[in-house]
N, C-alpha and C positions, 0 to 999 in steps of 0.2 A: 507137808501140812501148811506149809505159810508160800504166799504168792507174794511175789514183788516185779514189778515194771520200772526200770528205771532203779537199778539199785546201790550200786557200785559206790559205800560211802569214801572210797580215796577218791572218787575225782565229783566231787558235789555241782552237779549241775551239767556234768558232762554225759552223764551215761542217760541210756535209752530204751522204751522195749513196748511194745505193741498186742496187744491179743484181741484178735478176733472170733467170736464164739456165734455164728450165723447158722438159723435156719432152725426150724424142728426137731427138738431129735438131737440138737448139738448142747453139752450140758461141762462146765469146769466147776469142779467141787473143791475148794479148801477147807478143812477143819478148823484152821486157825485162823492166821489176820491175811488180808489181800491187802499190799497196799502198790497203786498206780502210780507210780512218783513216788518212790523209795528218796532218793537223795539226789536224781535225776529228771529225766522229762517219763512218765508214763502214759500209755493210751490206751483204753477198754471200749471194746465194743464191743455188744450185745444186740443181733439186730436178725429179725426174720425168726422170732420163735426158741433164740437162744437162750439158755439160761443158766447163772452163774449162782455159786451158793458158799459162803464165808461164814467167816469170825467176825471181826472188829475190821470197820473197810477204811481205807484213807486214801485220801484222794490231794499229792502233794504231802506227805506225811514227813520230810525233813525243811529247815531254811532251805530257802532258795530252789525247792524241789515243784515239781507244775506236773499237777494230775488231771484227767482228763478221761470222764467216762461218757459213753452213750447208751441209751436203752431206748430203742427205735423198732416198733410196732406192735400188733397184735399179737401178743401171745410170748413180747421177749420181757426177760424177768432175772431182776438182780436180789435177791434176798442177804443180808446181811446182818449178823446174830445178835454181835455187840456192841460197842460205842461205833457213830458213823460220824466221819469228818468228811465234809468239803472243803479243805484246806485247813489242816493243822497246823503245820509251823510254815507250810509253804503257800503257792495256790492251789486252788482246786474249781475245776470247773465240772457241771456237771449236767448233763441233757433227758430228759426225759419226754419224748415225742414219739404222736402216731399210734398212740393205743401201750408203750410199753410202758414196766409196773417198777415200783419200786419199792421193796418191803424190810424196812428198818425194824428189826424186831427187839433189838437188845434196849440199850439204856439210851441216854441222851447222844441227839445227832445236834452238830453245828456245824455251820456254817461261816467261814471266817475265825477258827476258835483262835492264834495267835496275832499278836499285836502287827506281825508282819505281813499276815496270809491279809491275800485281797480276794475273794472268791464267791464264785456267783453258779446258783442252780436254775433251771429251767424246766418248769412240767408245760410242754403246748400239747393244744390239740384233743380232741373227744377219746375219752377212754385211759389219757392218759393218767395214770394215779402214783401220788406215791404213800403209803401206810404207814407213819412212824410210829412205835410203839409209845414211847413217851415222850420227854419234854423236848424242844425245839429250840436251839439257841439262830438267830439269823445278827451277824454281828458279836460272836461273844469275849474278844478281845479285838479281833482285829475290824476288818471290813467284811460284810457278807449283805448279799441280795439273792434273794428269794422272787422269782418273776410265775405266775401263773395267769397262761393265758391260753385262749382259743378252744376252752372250753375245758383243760387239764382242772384234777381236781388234787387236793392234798388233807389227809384225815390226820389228825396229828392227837395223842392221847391223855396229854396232860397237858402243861402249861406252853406257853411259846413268846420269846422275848426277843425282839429287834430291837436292837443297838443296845448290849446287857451293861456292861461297867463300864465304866468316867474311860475315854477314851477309843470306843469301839462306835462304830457307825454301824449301823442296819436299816435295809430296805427289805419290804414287803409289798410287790405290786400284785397287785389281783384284776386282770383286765379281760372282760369281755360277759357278755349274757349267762352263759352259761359256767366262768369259769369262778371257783370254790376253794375257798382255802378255810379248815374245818378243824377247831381246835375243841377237846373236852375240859380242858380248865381257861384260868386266864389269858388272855392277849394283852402282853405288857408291850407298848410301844415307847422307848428310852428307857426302857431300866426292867424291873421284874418287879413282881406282886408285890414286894416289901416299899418301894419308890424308885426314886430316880435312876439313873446308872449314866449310858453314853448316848447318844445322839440315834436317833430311831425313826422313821418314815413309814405309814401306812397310806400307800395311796389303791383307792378301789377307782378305776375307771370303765367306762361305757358298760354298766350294770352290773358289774363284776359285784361278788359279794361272800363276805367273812362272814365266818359263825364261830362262837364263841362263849363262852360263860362268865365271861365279864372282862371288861374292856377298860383298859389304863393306859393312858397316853399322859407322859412324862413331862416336864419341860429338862430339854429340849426336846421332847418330843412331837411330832407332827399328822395330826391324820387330816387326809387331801382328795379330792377327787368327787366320783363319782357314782354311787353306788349303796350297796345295804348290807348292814350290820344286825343278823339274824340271831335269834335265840339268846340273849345278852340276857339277863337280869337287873346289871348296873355300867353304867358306863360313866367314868369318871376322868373328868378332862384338866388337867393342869397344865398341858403347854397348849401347843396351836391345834388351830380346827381353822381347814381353810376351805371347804365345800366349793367346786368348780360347777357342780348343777346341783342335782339336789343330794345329798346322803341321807338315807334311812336307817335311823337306831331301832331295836328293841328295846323293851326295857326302859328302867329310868336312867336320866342324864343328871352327871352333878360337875359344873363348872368350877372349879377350885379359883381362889384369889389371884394367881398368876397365870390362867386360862386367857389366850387370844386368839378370841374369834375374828377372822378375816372374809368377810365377802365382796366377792368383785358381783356387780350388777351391768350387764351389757344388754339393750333392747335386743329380743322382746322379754327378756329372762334375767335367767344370773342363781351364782350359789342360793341354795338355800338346807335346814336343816329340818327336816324331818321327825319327830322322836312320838313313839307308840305311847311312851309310859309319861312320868311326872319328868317336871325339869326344875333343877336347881340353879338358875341363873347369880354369876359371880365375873370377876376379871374384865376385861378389856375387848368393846368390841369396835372391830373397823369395820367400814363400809367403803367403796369406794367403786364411785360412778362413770363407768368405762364409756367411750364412742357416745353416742346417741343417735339422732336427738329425743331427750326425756319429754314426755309431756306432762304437763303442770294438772297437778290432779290426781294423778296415779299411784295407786299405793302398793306394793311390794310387801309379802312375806316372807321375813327372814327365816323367823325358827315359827313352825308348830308343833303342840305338845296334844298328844291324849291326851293325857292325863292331868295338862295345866302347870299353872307355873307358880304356885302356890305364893302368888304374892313378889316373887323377885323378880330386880332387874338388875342388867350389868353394872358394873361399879362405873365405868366409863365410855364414853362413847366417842369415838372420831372420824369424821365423815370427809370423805375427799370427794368434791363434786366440781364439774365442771362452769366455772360462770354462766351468767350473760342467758340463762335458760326458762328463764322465766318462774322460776321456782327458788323454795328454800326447805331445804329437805329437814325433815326431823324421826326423831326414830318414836316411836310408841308403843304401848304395851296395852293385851287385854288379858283375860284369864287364860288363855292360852297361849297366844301370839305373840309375837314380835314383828312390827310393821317399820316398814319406810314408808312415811307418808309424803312426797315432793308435794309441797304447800305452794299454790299462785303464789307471786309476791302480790303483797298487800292483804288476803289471807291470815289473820293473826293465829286461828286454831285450822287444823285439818277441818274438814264438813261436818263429818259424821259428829261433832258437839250439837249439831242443832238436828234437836227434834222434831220429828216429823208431825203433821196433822194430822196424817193418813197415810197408810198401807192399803195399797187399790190393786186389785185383781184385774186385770182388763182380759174376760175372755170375749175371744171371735167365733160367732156360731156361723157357719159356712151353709145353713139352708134357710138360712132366717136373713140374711143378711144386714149383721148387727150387732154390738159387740156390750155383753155383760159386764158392768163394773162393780164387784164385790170387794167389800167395805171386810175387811180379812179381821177384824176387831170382835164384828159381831155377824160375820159367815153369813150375810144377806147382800142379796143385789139392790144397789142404790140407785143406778140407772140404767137404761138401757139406751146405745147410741146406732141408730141407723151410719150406715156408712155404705162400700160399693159391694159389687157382687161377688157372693162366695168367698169370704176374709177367711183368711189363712192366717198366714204370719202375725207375731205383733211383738215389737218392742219401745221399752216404755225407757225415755232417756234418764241418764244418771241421777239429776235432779226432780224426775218424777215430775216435769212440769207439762210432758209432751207424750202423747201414746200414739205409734206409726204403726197404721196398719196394714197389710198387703192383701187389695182387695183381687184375687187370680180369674174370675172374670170379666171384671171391667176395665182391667188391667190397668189399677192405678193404685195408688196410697191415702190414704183417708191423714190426716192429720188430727188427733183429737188436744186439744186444750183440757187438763184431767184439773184445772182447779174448776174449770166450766161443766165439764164433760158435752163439750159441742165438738162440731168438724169444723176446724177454721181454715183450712186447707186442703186442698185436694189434686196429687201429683201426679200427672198423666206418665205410663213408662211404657216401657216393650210388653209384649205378648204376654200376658199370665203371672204378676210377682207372685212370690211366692214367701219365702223366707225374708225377714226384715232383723239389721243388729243395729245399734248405734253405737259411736266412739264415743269414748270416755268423756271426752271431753265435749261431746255433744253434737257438733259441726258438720259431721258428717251422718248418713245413712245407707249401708249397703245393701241393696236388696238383690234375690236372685229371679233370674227369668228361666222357668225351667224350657220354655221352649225356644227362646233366643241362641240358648246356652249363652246365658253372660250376665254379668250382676251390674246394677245401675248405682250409680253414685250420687248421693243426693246431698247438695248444699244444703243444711237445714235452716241457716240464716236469709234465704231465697227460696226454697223448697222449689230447686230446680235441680237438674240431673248436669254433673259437672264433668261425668265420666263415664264410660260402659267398658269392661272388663269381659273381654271371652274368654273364659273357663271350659269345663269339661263335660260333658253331655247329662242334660238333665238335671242341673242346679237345684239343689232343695234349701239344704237347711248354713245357717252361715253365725259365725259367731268372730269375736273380735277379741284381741288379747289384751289386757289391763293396762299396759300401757300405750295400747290407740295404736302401733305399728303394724299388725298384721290383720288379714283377716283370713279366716279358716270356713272354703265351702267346700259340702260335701255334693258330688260327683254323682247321682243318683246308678246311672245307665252306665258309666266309666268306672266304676267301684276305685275313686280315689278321691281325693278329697287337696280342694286347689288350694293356695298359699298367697295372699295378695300383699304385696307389700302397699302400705298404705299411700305412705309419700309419696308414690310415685303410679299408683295403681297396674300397676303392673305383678303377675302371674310370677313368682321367684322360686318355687317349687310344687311339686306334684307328687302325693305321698297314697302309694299303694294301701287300699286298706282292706275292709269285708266289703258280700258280696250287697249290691242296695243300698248304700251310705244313707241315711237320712237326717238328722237331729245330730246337733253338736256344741258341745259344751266347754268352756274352758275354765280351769283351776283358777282360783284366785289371785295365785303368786304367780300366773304365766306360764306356768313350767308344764302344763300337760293339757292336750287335747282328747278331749271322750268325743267320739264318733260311733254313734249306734247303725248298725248295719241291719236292715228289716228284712231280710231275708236268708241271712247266715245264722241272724238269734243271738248277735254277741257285741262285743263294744271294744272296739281300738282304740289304745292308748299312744296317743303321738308323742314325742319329747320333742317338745317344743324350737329348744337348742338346736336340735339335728334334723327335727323332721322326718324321724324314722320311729317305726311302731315297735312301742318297746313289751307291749303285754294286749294280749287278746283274752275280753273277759263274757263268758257264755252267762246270754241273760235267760228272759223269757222270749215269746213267739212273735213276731215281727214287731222289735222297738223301736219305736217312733220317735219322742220326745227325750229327751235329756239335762238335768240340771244338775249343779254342785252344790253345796254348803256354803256357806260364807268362809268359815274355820276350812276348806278345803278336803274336811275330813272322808265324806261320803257325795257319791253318786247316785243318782234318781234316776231309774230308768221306766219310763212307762211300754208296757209290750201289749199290743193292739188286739191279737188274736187271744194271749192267753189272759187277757184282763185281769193283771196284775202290773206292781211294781217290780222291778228286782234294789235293791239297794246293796250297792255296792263300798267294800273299804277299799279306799283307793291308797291307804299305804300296805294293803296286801295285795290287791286287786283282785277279791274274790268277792263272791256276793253273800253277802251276811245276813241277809232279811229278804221275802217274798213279802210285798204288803196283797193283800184280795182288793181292788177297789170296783169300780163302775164295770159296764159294758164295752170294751171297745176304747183302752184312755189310750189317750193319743198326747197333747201336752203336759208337761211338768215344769213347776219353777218355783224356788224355795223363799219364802220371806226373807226384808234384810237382816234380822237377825237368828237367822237359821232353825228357828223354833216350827215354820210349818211348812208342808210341801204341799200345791196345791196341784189337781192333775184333772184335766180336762177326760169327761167319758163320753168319746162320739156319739155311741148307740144309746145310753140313757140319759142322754139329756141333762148331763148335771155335772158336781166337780167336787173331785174326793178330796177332804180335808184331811193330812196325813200328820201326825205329832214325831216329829222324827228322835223325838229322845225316846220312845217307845214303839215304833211305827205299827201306830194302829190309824185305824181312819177315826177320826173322833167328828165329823160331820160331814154332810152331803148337803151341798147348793143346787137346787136344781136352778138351770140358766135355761136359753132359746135352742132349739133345733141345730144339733149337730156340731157339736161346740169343737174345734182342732185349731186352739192358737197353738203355734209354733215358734217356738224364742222365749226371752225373760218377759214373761207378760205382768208380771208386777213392779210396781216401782211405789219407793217412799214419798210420800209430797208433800212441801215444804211452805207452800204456798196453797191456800184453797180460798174457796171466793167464801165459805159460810162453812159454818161448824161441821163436821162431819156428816154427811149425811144421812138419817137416821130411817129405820124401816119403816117409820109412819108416813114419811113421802111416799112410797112404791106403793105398799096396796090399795089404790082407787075402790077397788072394789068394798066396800064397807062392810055388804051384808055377810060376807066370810067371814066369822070370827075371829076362827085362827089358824094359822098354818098348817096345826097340827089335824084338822079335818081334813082336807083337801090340798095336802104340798105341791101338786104340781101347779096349785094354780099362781104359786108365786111367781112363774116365768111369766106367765100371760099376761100381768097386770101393766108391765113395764110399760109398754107402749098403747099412752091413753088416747090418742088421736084415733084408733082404729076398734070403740069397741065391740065390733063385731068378732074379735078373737076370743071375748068372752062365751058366745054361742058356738064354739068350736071346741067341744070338751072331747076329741078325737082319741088325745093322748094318755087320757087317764082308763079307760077299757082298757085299750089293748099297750102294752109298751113299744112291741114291733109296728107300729102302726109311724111310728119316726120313720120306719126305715124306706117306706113307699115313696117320698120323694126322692130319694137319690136316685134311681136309675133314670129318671125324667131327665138328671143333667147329665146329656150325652156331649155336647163341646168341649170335654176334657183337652182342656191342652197339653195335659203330661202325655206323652206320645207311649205307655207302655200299662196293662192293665193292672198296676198296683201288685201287693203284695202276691208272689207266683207258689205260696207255699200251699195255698187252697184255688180249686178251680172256681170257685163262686168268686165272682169279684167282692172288693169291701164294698159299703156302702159310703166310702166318702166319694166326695164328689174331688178326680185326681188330678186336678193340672200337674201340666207339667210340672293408858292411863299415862301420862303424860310425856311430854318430852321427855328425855334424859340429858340429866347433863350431864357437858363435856366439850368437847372442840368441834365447830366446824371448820373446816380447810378448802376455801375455795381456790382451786388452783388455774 
């Protein structure tokens, strides 16, 4: 009835014993207790289909005793009735790998349960599981770690406590995409549900992710890493929180008074925290600013909240930054957020205190040749600016003082002055630009060549080209990370998307994505790249850190255009064929919303304060105004022929030469009323040099009557016939709240 390995209590630590139970078909049954290390060295194997079936299992069950089980593959299986130990008063190791099961059916299993046991289990590998019936001790006198990785998963039934009483340590790693560790009550990390206990470690690495019914982390308790914390309710933090990239809660977050938040920040990234629900902000947070070099200007998100921060902020703050960088960091707070703002010296407030005069739209119509600038206040075009042929791309610098456009047949940049709204510049480059981003910090401009294959580098204090970067075949869309050190193109024809590092302009990684790359967007806090793929239908999410695609998210029919939130909360995706948006949650990364808009949108880019998304529609001629706390369209601008800017085409301005400018400059035409007779004629009015486009009323009979200039432009430079999901080609024309106080520590 009872098994023992290693039993012989006269010679403790002397005796020996091994069983092998392999293959199919092969099956040892005890009624009673098994235990592997009796008082001696024990060894279990389980492997090839074997299957073993107990009492109460121990593994190491006397002092000085060392047990030692494995359950290795598809279809081998240790089922165990009653209490299960991985080291009870001795060690106890334990394996679980390659698909085998492990099913804890009785009462409580731990892990470390004596002050003396040091003992450590392992689930790797896909399939791997183990099923505990109920509570989980990891640490519950002595030492215990609990490792799940490579895809192993662990269902555990009621509570689970790493490092339980005043003197017991516990570890729980959870590492890798796939790999789960799954509890139906509380996850107490130092102690159990009631408070504190012994010393506790949750670390979730490279997407690894716990679930849970609510989450307590002790002091000394620690959660670390990187990863997500699913199905939570509440999550309550009184020792450390030290996020290595980003962690993801569910649920609300309550920081207790002796709670310390730790984030290291290393270009282009760094921890940050995540939380779906409300946050209670309390305790002690550090920051501290790793490598660089930082650029002055850049703002970092530490935590974001759903659900907002109902007013709090940390009790203290302590920022460890690097000298001599040209900055002076400060941490600050919005209804949601938690920012590091690294302030210029000289600088007394971050920027964002000064209000703007205007939110300007700058769309590029690509058969008009000419870019619409809508006044986002009151949804009408204010000017219209002639520039080079067929504009593409457009982005508008951080200060909103400058809008670059990428003209891909005349193959050059238009430079516009947006307090003027003229072209004061105009930048000769390679064959066909295409995509345009600007650094943060203003100085530079990347644009891509889609038939060079290479992106041009543009002084914008010269508006000369300083550099050319060859990239991957078929350069489209290109974006830049918050803090100015990287730039991210995507690879049209290469289905990858290039990695430039800024400083030195040089290519530093090349990251596999969907098929078609086009449009790319990046999170606010740095930490993730959206890459829309126009012919796979889906969107890659890069991590930023790594460079590797952590979640692939299926939109609608070839998207094109991509933008993010300010708050980082949601993605905007515009999909060309199925003329819609997809809006995506990007701490799920699912799509939450279909918005209906135009014919054929092609751009999207969110106002600075994340209240409207506006999205270029090639085929009808106009630009969907989208309310993203509801996503409805709540207005249509019609603009000029063919509208596809590509990049942040809006930008705040801080500076303008005269008051806003209002709709009674644009309609020349007098004897129109009003708008609401005849809308389309408010594109036409723009450009008054010409008014014979007034006797050209073409557009308003037929709407497809847009579409007859495009096959006219056949010098496409993009060497490939556009999206291959439909045999008709498209009709675009394709080239290629305040500081906190507390200390700073400059060291």
């Amino acid at each position: 009835q009872f098994g023992y390995l290693g039993y012989f209590p006269e010679f403790p630590g002397h005796s020996s014993g091994t069983v092998t139970v392999d293959g199919t078909g092969s099956t040892w049954t005890n009624s009673a207790d098994l235990s592997v290390g009796r008082s001696g060295t024990g060894v279990l194997n389980i492997t090839n289909g074997g299957v073993v079936t107990n009492g109460t299992g121990y593994l190491g069950y006397d002092f000085a005793s060392d047990g030692t089980a494995t359950v290795d593959g598809m279809g081998s299986t240790w089922t165990s009735g009653g209490f299960f130990y991985v080291g009870q008063n001795g060690n106890g190791i334990l394996h679980i790998t390659n698909g085998g099961h492990l099913n804890s059916n009785g009462s409580f299993t731990y892990i470390g349960y004596a002050t003396a046991s040091q003992s450590n289990a392992t689930i790797d590998g896909t399939n791997s599981l183990w099923n505990n019936f109920r509570g989980l001790y990891v640490g519950f006198n002595g030492q215990g770690t609990l490792s799940i990785t490579g895809g192993g998963h662990m269902t555990n039934g009621t509570f689970a406590n790493v490092g339980f009483s005043a003197g017991a340590n516990g570890t729980l790693n959870v590492a890798g995409a796939d790999s789960v560790f799954s509890t139906g009550g509380a996850l107490s990390i130092g102690g159990n549900v009631s408070g504190a206990g012994g010393t506790g470690l949750l670390h979730i690495d490279n997407g690894g992710t716990v679930s849970a019914a609510s989450v307590n982390v002790w002091q000394p308790g620690t959660l670390t890493g990187t990863g997500s914390i699913t199905n939570s309710t509440t999550t309550t933090i009184q020792g450390a929180l030290a996020p290595e990239q980003t962690i993801s809660i569910a649920g609300n977050v309550t920081f207790g008074p002796t709670a310390s938040t730790s984030i290291t920040l290393t270009p282009p990234g760094g921890g940050n925290i995540s939380v779906q629900g409300t946050v209670a902000l309390s305790g002690q947070l550090g920051v501290t600013l790793s490598g660089g070099p930082f650029a002055p200007g850049t703002q970092y998100t530490l935590l974001q909240s759903g659900g907002g921060l109902n007013g709090t902020t940390f009790a203290s703050v302590n920022i460890d930054y690097p000298p001599d960088q040209g900055f002076i960091p400060q941490v600050t707070y919005d209804s949601s957020h938690v920012y590091l703002n690294l302030v210029p010296n000289g600088t007394p407030t971050p920027t964002p205190t000064s209000t703007p005069c205007a939110v300007l739209a700058y769309i590029s119509n690509a058969d008009s040749n000419d870019v619409s600038v809508i006044d986002t206040a009151t949804n009408t075009v204010v000017a219209t600016v002639a520039v080079g042929n067929s504009p593409f791309g457009v982005a508008v610098s951080s200060d909103g003082s400058r809008a670059y456009v990428a003209n891909a047949f005349s193959s050059d940049v238009s430079v516009i002055d947006t307090s003027t709204n003229t072209v004061v510049a105009t930048i000769a480059l390679e064959n066909s630009p295409y995509g345009v981003a600007i650094t943060p910090d203003g100085t530079r401009a990347y644009v891509t060549n889609p038939v060079s294959n290479s992106v041009s580098v543009i002084d914008t204090g010269t508006n000369t080209v300083v550099a050319t970067v060859p990239v991957g075949n078929i350069p489209y869309g290109v974006a830049i990370t918050p803090d100015g050190t990287r730039a991210y193109i995507t690879n049209d024809q290469a289905d990858s998307v290039s990695v430039i590092d800024t400083s030195t302009n040089i290519v530093v990684a090349t990251v596999a994505v969907g098929t078609f790359p086009y449009g790319v967007a990046i999170s606010p806090d740095g930490g993730r790249a959206y890459v829309v793929n126009e012919f796979s239908g889906d969107v890659s999410v890069i991590d930023i850190s790594t460079n590797i695609v952590v979640a692939t998210v299926p939109v609608g029919d070839a998207p094109y255009g991509v933008a993010i939130t300010p708050d980082g909360t949601r993605a905007y995706v515009a999909n060309f064929f199925s003329s819609d948006v997809s809006v995506i949650d990007t701490f799920t990364n699912t799509v939450v919303a279909t918005v209906p808009v135009g014919d054929a949108p092609y751009g999207v880019a969110i106002t600075p304060d994340g209240a409207r998304a506006y999205v270029s529609n090639a085929l009808s001629n106009n630009v969907s105004v989208i309310d993203t706390s509801t996503n409805t369209v709540l207005a249509t601008v019609p603009v000029e022929n063919d509208p596809r800017p590509l990049g942040n085409f809006i930008g705040a301005l801080h500076q303008c030469s005269a008051p806003t400018p209002t709709p009674t400059a644009t309609p020349t035409s007098t004897p129109t009323p009003t708008p609401t007779t005849t809308p389309t004629v408010t594109p036409t009015p723009s450009p008054t040099s010409t008014p014979t486009a007034t006797a050209t009323p073409t557009a308003t009979p037929t709407p497809t009557a847009t579409l007859t200039p495009i096959p006219s432009v056949t010098p496409t430079p993009r060497p490939h016939p556009t999206p291959r999901r439909r045999p008709t080609p498209p009709p675009r024309p394709t080239p290629p709240r305040s500081a906190q106080a507390g200390s700073i520590v400059s060291r």
